[in-house]
C-alpha positions as CSV (number, residue, x, y, z in Angstrom):
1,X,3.4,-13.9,10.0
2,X,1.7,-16.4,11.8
3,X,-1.6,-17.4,10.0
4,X,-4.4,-18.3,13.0
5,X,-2.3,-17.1,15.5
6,X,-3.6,-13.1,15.7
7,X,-5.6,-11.3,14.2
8,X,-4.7,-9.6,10.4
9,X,-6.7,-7.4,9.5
10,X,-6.4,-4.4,6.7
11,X,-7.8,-1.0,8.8
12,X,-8.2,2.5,8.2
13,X,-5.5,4.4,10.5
14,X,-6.9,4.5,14.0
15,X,-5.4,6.2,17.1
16,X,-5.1,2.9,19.1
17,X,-2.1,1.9,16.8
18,X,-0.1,4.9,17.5
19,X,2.7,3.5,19.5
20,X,3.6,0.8,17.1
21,X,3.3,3.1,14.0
22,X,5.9,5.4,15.9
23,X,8.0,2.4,16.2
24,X,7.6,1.2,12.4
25,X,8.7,5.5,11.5
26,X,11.6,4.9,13.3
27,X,12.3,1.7,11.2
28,X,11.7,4.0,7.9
29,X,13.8,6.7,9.0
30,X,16.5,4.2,9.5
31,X,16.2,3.6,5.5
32,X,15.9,7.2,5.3
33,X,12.7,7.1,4.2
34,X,9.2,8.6,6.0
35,X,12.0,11.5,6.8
36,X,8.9,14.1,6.3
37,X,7.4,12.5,9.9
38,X,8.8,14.3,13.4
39,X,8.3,11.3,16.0
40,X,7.4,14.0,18.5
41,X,5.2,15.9,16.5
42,X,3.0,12.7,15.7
43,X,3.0,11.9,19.1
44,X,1.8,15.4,20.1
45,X,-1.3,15.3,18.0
46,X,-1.9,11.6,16.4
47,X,-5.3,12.2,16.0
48,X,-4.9,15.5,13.5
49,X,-2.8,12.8,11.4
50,X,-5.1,9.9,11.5
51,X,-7.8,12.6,10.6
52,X,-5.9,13.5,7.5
53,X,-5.0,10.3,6.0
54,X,-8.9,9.4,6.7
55,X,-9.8,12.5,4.7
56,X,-7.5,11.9,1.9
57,X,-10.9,10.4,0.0
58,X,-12.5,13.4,0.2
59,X,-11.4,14.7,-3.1
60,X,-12.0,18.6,-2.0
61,X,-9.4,18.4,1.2
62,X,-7.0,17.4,-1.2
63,X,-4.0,19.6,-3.5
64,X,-4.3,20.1,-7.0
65,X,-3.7,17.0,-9.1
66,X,-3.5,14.6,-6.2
67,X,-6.8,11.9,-6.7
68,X,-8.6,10.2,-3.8
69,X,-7.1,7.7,-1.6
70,X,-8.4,5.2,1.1
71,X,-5.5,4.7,3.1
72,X,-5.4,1.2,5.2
73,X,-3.1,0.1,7.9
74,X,-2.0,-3.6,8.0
75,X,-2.2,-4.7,11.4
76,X,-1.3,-7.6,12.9
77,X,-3.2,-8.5,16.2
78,X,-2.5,-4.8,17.6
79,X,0.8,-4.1,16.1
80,X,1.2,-1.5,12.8
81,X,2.5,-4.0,9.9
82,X,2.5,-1.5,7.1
83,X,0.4,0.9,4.7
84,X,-1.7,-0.2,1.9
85,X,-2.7,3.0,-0.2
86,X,-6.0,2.4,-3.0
87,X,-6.1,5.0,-5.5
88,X,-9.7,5.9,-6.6
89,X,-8.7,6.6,-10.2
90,X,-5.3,7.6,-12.3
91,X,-3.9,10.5,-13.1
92,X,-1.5,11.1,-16.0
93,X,2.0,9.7,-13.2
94,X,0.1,7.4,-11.7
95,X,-1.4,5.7,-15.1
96,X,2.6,5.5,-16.3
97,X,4.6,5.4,-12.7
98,X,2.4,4.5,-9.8
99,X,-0.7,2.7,-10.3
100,X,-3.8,1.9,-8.1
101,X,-2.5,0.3,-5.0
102,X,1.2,1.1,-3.4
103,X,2.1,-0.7,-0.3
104,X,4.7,-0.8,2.0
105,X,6.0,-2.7,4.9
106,X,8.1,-1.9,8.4
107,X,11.4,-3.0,7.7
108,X,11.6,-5.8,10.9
109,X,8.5,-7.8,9.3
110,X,9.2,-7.7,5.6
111,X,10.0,-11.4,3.9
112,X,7.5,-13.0,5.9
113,X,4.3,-12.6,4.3
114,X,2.6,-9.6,5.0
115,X,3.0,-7.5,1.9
116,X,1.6,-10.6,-0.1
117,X,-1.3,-10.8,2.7
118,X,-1.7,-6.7,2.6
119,X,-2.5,-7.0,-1.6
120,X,-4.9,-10.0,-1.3
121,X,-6.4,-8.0,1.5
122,X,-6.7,-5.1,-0.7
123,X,-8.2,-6.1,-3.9
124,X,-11.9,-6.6,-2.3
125,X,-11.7,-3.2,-1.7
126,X,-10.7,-2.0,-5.0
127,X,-13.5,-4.2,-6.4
128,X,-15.9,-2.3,-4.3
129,X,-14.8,0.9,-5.6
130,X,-16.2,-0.7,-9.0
131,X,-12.6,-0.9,-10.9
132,X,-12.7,-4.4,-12.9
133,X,-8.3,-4.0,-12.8
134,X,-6.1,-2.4,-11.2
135,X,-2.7,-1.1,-11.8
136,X,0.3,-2.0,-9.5
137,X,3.8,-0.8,-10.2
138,X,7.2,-1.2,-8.6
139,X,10.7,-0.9,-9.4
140,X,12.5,-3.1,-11.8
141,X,15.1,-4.3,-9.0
142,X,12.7,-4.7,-6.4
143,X,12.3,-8.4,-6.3
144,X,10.2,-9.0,-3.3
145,X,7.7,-6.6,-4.6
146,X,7.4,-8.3,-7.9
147,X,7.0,-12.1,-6.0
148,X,3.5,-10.1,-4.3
149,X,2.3,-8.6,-7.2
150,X,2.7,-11.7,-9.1
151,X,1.5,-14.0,-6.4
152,X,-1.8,-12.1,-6.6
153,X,-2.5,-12.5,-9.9
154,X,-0.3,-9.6,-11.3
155,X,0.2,-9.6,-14.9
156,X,3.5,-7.7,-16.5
157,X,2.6,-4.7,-18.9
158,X,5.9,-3.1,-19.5
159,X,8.9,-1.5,-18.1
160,X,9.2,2.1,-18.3
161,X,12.0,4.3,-17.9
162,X,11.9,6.5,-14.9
163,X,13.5,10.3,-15.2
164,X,17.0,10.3,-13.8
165,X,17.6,6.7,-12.5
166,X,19.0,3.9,-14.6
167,X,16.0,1.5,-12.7
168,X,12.5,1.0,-14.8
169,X,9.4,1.1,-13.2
170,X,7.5,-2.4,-13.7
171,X,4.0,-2.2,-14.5
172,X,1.5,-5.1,-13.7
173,X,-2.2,-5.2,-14.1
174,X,-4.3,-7.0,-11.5
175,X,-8.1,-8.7,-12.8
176,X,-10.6,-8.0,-10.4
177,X,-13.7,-9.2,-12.4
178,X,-15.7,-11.6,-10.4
179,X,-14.1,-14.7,-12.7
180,X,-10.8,-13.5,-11.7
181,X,-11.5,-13.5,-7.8
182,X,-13.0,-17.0,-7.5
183,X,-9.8,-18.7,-9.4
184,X,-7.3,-20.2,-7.1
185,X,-4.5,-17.8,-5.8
186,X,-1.1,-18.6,-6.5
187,X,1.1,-18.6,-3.9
């Protein structure tokens, strides 16, 4: 990440960043992860999914037990950088596993900044939603995930054990009352 040199902005998902995000799938898939994702499929119809992931706020368009979500692309002067998802509220797995805010990053443009950038960019909005902390988890061996939770302020809660894998789940809280946003940032 170059700082001043494009734009980085946090976004909800728009059509004009299609091609990129179909590039940063293929990254995922690579990982075997975002497997759930045909490339042709979004390609075919990349509105219908921008449309969805706009509407998951709108707690009656979504499943049972699912909570509201403004989902938020990273972008960095027209390229897809990664997903920043702000939960509204908690429900009983995300209050223990998940938390507020997950995030992820394509795999070519992780280590250089932009999952600490996407939190920072992130907790304005979860101010606005009126919550005074949030709650930002990640697993126990994930190191550079735990370096941007801290460097935003994250504070450790606990570790707690996750069903059928030997790795806890870390569980940081965030201050977002107006004292906490004007101190310095670290890092």
């Amino acid at each position: 990440m170059q700082e001043g040199n494009d734009v980085l902005l946090l976004t909800p998902p728009a059509e004009e960043y299609q091609a990129s995000f179909l590039q940063a799938v293929g990254e995922f898939q690579a990982e075997n992860r975002y497997t759930e994702y045909d490339a042709a499929t979004l390609a075919a119809d990349f509105g219908s999914f921008v449309r969805q992931l706009r509407d998951r706020v709108d707690r009656t368009r979504l499943p049972p037990g699912r909570v509201p979500e403004t989902v938020f692309w990273l972008i960095d002067g027209v390229e897809f950088i990664g997903r920043v998802s702000l939960r509204h509220e908690l429900n009983s797995w995300l209050s223990r596993y998940g938390g507020h805010i997950g995030y992820e990053i394509r795999p070519t443009k992780r280590r250089q900044g932009y999952g600490t950038a996407a939190l920072r960019l992130v907790l304005p909005e979860a101010r606005a939603l009126g919550l005074t902390r949030a709650l930002i988890t990640c697993d126990a061996d994930n190191i550079g995930s735990r370096r941007i939770i801290e460097a935003n302020g994250g504070q450790f809660e606990n570790a707690v054990a996750l069903d059928g894998t030997p790795v806890k789940r870390l569980r940081y809280w965030i201050d977002l009352t107006p004292a906490a946003a004007d101190a310095p940032a670290r890092g």
